[in-house]
C-alpha positions in Angstrom: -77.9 -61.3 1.9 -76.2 -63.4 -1.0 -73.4 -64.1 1.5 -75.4 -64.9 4.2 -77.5 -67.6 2.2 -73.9 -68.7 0.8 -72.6 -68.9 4.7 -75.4 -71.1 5.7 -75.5 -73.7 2.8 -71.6 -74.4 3.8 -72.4 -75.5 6.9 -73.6 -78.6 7.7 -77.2 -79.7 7.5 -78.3 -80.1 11.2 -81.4 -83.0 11.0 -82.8 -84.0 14.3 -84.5 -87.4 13.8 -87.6 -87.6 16.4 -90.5 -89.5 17.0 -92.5 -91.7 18.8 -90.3 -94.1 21.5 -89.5 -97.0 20.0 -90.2 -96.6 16.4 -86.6 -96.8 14.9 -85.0 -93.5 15.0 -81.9 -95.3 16.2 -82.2 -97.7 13.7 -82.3 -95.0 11.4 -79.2 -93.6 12.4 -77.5 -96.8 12.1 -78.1 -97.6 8.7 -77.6 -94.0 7.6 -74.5 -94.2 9.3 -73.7 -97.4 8.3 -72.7 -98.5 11.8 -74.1 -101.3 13.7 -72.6 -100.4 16.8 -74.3 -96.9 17.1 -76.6 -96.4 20.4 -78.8 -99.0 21.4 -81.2 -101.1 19.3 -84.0 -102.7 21.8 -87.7 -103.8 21.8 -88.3 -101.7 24.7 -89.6 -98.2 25.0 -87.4 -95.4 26.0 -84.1 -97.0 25.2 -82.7 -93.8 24.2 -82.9 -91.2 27.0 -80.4 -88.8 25.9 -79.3 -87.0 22.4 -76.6 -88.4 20.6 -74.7 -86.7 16.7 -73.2 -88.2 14.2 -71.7 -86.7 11.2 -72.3 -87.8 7.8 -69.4 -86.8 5.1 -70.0 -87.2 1.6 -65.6 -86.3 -0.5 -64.6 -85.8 3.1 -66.9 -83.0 3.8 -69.6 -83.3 6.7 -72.8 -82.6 4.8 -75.4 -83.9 7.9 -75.1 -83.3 11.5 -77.8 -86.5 12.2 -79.2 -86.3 16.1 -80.7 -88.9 17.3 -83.6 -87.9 19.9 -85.4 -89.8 23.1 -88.8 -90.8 22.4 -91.6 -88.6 22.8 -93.9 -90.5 25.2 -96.9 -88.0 26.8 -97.5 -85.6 23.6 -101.5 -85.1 24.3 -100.8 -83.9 28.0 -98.1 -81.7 26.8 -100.7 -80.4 24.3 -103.1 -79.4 27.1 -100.3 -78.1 28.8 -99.1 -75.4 26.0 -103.1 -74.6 25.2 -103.3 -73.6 28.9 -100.6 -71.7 28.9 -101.0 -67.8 27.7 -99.2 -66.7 24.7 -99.9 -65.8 21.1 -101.5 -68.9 19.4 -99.3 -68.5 16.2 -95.7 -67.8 17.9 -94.7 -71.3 18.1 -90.8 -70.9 18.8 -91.6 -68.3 21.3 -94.0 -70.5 22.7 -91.8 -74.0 22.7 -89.2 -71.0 24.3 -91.5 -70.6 27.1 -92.1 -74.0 27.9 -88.2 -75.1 28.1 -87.3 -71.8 30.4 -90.2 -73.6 32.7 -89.9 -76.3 35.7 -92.3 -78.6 33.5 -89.6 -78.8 31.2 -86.8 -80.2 33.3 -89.7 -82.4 35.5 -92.8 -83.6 34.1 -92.0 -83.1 30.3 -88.1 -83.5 30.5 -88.1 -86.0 27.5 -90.1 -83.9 25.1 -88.3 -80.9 26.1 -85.0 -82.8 25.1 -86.4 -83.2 21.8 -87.7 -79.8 21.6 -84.7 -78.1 22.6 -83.0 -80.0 19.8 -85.8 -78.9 17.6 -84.8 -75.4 17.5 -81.5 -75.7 17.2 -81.7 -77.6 14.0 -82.7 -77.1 10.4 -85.5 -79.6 9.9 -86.0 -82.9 11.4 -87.2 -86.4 10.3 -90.1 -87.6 11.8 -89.9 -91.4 12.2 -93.1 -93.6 12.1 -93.6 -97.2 12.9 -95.7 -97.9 9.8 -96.6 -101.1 11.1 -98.4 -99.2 13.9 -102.4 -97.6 13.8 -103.2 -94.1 13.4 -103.1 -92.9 16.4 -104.3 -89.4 18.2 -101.1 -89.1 20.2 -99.0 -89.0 16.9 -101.1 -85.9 15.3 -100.1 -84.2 19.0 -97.1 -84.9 18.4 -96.9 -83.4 15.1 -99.0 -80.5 16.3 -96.1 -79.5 18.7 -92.9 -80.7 16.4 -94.8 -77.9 13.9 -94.5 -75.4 17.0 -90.8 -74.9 16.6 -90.9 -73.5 12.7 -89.1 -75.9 11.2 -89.3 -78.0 8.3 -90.4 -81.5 9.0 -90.2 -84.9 6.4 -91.9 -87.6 7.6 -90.3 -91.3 7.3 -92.5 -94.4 7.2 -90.2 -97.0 8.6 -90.6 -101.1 8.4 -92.6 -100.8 5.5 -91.2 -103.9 4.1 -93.2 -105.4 6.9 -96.1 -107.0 5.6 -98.1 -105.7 8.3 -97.6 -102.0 7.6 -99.8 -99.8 6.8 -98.4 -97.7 4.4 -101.5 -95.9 2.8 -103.0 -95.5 6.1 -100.3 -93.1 7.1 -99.7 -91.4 4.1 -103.5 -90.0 3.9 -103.4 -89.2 8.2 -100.1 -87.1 7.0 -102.2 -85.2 4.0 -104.7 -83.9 6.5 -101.9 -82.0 8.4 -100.4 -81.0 5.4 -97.6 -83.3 5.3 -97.7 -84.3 1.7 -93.4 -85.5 1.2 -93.6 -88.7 2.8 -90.0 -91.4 2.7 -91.1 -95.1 2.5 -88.1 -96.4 4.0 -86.9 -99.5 5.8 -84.2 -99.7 8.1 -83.7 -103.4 8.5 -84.1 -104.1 4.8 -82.2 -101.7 3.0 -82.7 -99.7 -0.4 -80.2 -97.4 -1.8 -83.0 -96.2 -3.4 -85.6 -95.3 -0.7 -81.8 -93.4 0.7 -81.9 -91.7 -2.2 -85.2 -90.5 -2.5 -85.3 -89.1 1.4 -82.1 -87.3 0.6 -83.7 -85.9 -2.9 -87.4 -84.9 -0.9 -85.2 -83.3 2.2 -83.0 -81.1 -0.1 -86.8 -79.9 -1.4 -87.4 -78.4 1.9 -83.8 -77.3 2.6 -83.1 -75.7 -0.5 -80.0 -73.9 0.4 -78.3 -77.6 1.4 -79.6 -79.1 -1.7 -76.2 -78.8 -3.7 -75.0 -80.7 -0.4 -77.0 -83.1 -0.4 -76.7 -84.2 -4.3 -73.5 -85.0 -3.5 -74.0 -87.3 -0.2 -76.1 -89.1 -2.7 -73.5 -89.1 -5.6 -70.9 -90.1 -2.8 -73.7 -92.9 -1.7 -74.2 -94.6 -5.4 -70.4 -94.8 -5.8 -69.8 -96.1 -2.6 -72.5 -98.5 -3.4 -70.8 -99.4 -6.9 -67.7 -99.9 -5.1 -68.7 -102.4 -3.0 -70.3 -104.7 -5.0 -67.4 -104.5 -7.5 -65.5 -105.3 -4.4 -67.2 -107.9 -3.7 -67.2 -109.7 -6.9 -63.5 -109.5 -7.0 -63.5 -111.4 -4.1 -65.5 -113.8 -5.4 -63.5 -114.6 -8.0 -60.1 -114.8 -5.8 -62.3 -116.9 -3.9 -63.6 -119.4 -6.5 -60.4 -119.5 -8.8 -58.5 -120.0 -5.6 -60.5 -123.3 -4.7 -60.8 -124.5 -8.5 -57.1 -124.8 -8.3 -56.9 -126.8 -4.8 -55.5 -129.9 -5.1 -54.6 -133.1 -2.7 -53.3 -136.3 -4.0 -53.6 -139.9 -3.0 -52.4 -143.3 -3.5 -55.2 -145.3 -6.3 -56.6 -147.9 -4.0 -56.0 -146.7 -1.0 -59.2 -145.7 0.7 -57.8 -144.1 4.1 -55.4 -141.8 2.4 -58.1 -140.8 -0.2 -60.4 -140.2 2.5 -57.9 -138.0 3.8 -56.9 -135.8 1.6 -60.8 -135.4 1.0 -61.3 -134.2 4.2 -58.2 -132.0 4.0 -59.6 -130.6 0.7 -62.9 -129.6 2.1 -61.5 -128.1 5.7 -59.1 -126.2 3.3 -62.2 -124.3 1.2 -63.9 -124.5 3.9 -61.4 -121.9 5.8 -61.0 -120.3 2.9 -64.7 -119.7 2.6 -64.8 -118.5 6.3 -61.9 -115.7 5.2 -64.4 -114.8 1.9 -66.6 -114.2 4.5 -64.7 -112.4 7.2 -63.4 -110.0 4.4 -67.4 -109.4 2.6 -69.0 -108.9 5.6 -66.0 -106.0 7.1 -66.4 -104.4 3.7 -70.1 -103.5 4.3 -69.4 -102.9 8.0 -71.3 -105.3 9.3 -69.8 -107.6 12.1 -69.6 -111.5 13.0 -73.0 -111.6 14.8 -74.7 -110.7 11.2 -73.5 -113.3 9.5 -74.6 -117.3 10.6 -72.5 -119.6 9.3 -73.7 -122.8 8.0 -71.5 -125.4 7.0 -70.7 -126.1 3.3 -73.0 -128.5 2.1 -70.3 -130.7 0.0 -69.3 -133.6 2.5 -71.2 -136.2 -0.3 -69.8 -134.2 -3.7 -67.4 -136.2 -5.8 -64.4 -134.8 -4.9 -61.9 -137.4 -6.4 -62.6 -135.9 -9.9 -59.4 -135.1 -12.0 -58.5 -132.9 -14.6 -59.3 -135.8 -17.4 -62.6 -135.0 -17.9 -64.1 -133.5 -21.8 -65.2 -129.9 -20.5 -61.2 -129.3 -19.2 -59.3 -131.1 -21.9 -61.7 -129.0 -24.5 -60.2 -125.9 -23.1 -56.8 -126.7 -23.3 -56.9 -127.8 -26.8 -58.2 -124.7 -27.8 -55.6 -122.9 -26.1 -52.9 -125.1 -28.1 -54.8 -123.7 -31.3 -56.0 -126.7 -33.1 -58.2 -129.8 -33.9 -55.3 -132.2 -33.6 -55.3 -130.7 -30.1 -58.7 -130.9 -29.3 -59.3 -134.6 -31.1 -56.6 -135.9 -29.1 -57.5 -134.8 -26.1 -61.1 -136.6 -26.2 -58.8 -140.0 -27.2 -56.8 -139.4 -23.8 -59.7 -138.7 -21.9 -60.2 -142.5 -22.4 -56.9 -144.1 -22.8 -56.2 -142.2 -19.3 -59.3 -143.0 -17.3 -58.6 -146.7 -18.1 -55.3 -146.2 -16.6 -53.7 -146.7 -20.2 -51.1 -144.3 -21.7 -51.7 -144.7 -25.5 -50.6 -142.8 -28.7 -53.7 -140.3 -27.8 -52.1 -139.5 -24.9 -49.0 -139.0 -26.3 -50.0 -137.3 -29.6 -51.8 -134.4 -26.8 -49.0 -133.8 -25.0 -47.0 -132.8 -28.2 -49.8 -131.2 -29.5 -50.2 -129.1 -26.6 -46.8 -128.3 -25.8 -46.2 -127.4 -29.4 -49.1 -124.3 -28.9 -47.6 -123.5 -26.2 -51.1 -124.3 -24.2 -51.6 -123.3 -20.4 -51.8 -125.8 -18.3 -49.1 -128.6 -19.9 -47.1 -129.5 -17.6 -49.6 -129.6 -15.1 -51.1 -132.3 -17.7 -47.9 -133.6 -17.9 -47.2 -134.3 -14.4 -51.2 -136.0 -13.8 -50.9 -138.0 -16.9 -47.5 -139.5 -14.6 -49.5 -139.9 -11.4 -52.1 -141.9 -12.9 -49.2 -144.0 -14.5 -47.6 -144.5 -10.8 -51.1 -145.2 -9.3 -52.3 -141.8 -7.6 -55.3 -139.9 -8.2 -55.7 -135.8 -7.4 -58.7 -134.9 -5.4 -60.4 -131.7 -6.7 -63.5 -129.8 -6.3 -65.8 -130.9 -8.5 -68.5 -128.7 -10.3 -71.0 -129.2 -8.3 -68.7 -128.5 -5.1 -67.4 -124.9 -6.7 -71.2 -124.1 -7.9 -72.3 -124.7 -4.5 -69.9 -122.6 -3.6 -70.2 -119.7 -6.1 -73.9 -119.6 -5.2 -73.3 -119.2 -1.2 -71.1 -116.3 -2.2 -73.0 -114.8 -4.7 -76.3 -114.6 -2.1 -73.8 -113.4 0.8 -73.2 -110.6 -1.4 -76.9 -110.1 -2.4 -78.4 -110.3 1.3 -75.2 -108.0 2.5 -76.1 -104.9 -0.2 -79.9 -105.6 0.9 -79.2 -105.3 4.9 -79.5 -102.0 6.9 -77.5 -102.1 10.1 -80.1 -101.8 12.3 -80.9 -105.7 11.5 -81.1 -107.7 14.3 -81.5 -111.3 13.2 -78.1 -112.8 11.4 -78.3 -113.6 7.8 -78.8 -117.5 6.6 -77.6 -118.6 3.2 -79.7 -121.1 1.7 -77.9 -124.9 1.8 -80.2 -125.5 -1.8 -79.2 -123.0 -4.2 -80.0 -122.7 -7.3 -76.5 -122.2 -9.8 -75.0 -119.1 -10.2 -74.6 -119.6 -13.6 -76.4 -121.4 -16.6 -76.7 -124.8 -17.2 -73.6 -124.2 -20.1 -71.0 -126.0 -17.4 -68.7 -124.0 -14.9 -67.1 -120.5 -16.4 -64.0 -121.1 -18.5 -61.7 -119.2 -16.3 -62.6 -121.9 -13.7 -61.6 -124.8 -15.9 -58.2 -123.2 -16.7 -57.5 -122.8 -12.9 -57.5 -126.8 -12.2 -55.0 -126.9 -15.0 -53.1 -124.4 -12.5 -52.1 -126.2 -8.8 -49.7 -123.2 -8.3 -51.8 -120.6 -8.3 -53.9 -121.8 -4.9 -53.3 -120.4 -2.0 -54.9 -123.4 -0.3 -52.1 -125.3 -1.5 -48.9 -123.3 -1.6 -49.5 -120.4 0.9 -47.6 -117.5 0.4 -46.1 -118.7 -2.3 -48.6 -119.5 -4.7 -48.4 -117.6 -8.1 -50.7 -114.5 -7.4 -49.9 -112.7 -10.8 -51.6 -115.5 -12.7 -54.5 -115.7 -9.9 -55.5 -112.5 -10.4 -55.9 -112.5 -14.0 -58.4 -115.6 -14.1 -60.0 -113.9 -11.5 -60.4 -110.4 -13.3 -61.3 -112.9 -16.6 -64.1 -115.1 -14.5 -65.2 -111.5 -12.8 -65.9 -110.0 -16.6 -67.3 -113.2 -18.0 -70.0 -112.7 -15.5 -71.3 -109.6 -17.4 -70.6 -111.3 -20.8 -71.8 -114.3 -23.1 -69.5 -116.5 -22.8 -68.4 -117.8 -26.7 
């Protein structure tokens, strides 16, 4: 016996998911599997007509054997059919076994006897309901004849996010025939959670699969951990790489400034597009989940420069001193005026002396403005805009089950991603670092250094900054 009970929990958990047509089950299946592309999604009945498996592997090992069944459409004439039938009232597999081996079966009842058949040859099923939907009579018959086959049954209220389900409704009409584990689950907006807990109440009736299934949902929470970290990195690459984009232009000349403005903003804009591309493949979503809406930064003030309090502040910390940091606020002015001064002067010393990121880069702007040319940058409002886009992809992409149908829309007003305490520091140092942008030197652009502003602006997001 002990090796029997041992044999069967190896194997995979086979879970038929029936219902009602055209309540979700497919949907289900989609964002269990987390695969858009699985069967057919459609607002008409009986889209499914024929039943389709799927594995689900949690370290590489299939834990679930999910099929996905047609709709059960005529449940109270099949009702009247079995009662008329003679047989002994409690043998429901026999009975269900007498009704497939029948012409009804493959003629007037073929769809139920689909599901049936699949029934029985499965461990326990999920019953999906359309919570948005009435109590009806013709779901209790279908119940009444899913219980025939002797097998375990967990009913799923799907849509509940919907403000027009009716949550309570169904789970009191499920108490009355006993069915007291009830999922809430949704499967256009998604909760690792609700995932969780179906996995948790099915491994409650499915005992010897319950070691199984505590480690789909182990594999499920890291998975889910993973992505987001994933994601943030991106972010970061993404937001450090545009915080270090540069154009320049001749002072004065309004065509070539407006140029190298527009070249600025189709550049983060492309690179924004990749961000994108990459996010939405790592949740397996595709292009028609995503609509894109243009960066709303054509009127931001993008011929900023690197002379400006908040950026000068952090290099003279990182040349270690007040002298530093005092002359630094006395260039911001001498240089804005177009003036090269002793404050000037007495910062680059005092920065090359602490051996300060960023000096030469300071160096070589402090010349352009001497020699009449301006670099074009993102400003803060540009990158926040930006940072907050991302941010809220990422959000609405951990929130989205697969079987959604409408794309996602980010928000052209956002609020910040961050407080009011200015852009993140790592930020600052990238616009004292032109060759670290892939937006302006390609493939050769320093990745080393990328990557480390990025890991820095990715941890000050869980930290205060100083």
């Amino acid at each position: 016996m002990i090796r029997d009970v041992n044999s069967r929990a190896a194997k995979p958990l086979r879970l038929s998911v029936v219902g009602h047509t055209n309540v979700g089950k497919t949907s289900l299946m989609r964002t269990l599997m987390r695969d858009v592309a699985f069967g057919q999604v459609a607002p008409a009945s009986a889209t499914t007509r024929q039943v389709e498996g799927a594995r689900l592997l949690a370290a590489g090992q299939a834990v679930i054997e999910l099929f996905d069944t047609p709709g059960l459409e005529d449940a109270g004439a099949l009702i009247e059919h079995l009662e008329g039938e003679a047989g002994e009232r409690h043998a429901g597999p026999e009975r269900i076994d007498a009704f497939l081996a029948s012409k009804n079966a493959a003629d007037r009842f073929e769809q139920e006897a689909r599901v049936l058949t699949q029934m029985l040859e499965s461990d326990a099923a999920l019953y999906i309901v359309d919570a948005r939907e009435p109590v009806l009579g013709k779901y209790q018959d279908e119940l009444a004849i899913l219980s025939l086959c002797a097998r375990p049954i967990l009913p799923v209220l799907n849509f509940v996010a919907n403000r027009h389900s009716r949550v309570n409704a169904w789970r009191e009409a499920l108490s009355r025939v006993g069915l007291h584990a009830v999922v809430e689950f949704d499967t256009v907006v998604f909760s690792l959670e609700a995932e969780v807990q179906l996995w948790r109440r099915l491994a409650t009736l499915t005992d010897t699969h319950a070691p199984a299934l505590d480690q789909l949902v182990t594999d499920r929470e890291s998975q889910a951990d993973w992505q987001r970290s994933a994601g943030r990195a991106m972010i970061a690459e993404l937001l450090v790489d545009a915080a270090a984009a540069r154009r320049t232009a001749e002072r004065g000349d309004q065509a070539a400034l407006e140029n190298a403005n527009r070249s600025l903003r189709q550049s983060i804009a492309g690179r924004e597009q990749r961000f994108v591309d990459q996010l939405i493949e790592l949740y397996r979503f595709t292009d028609a989940d995503y609509r894109h809406l243009e960066l709303p930064i054509e009127r931001g003030q993008w011929a900023t420069d690197l002379f400006d309090s908040a950026t000068l502040a952090v290099v003279g910390k990182r040349a270690g001193g007040g002298l530093a940091a005092g002359a630094a606020a006395g260039a911001a002015v001498d240089v804005a005026t177009g003036g090269l001064s002793l404050g000037a002067g007495t910062l680059i010393g005092a920065l090359a002396a602490g051996g300060a990121t960023g000096v030469w880069q300071l160096r070589r702007d402090i010349g352009d403005r001497m020699r009449g040319r301006i670099g074009v940058m993102a400003d803060d409002a540009a990158l926040t805009s930006l940072a907050a886009r991302a941010f809220s992809l990422l959000d609405a992409l951990g929130q989205r089950g697969h079987a959604a149908q409408e794309p996602i829309e980010i928000a052209r007003n956002l609020p910040p991603p961050w407080p009011a305490r200015g852009l993140p520091r790592s930020l600052l140092k990238a616009r004292l670092e032109p060759r670290i942008s892939t937006l302006n030197r390609g493939d050769d652009a320093d990745a080393e250094t990328r990557h480390t502003l990025a890991q820095e602006f990715d941890k000050a997001l869980a930290e205060p900054e100083s």
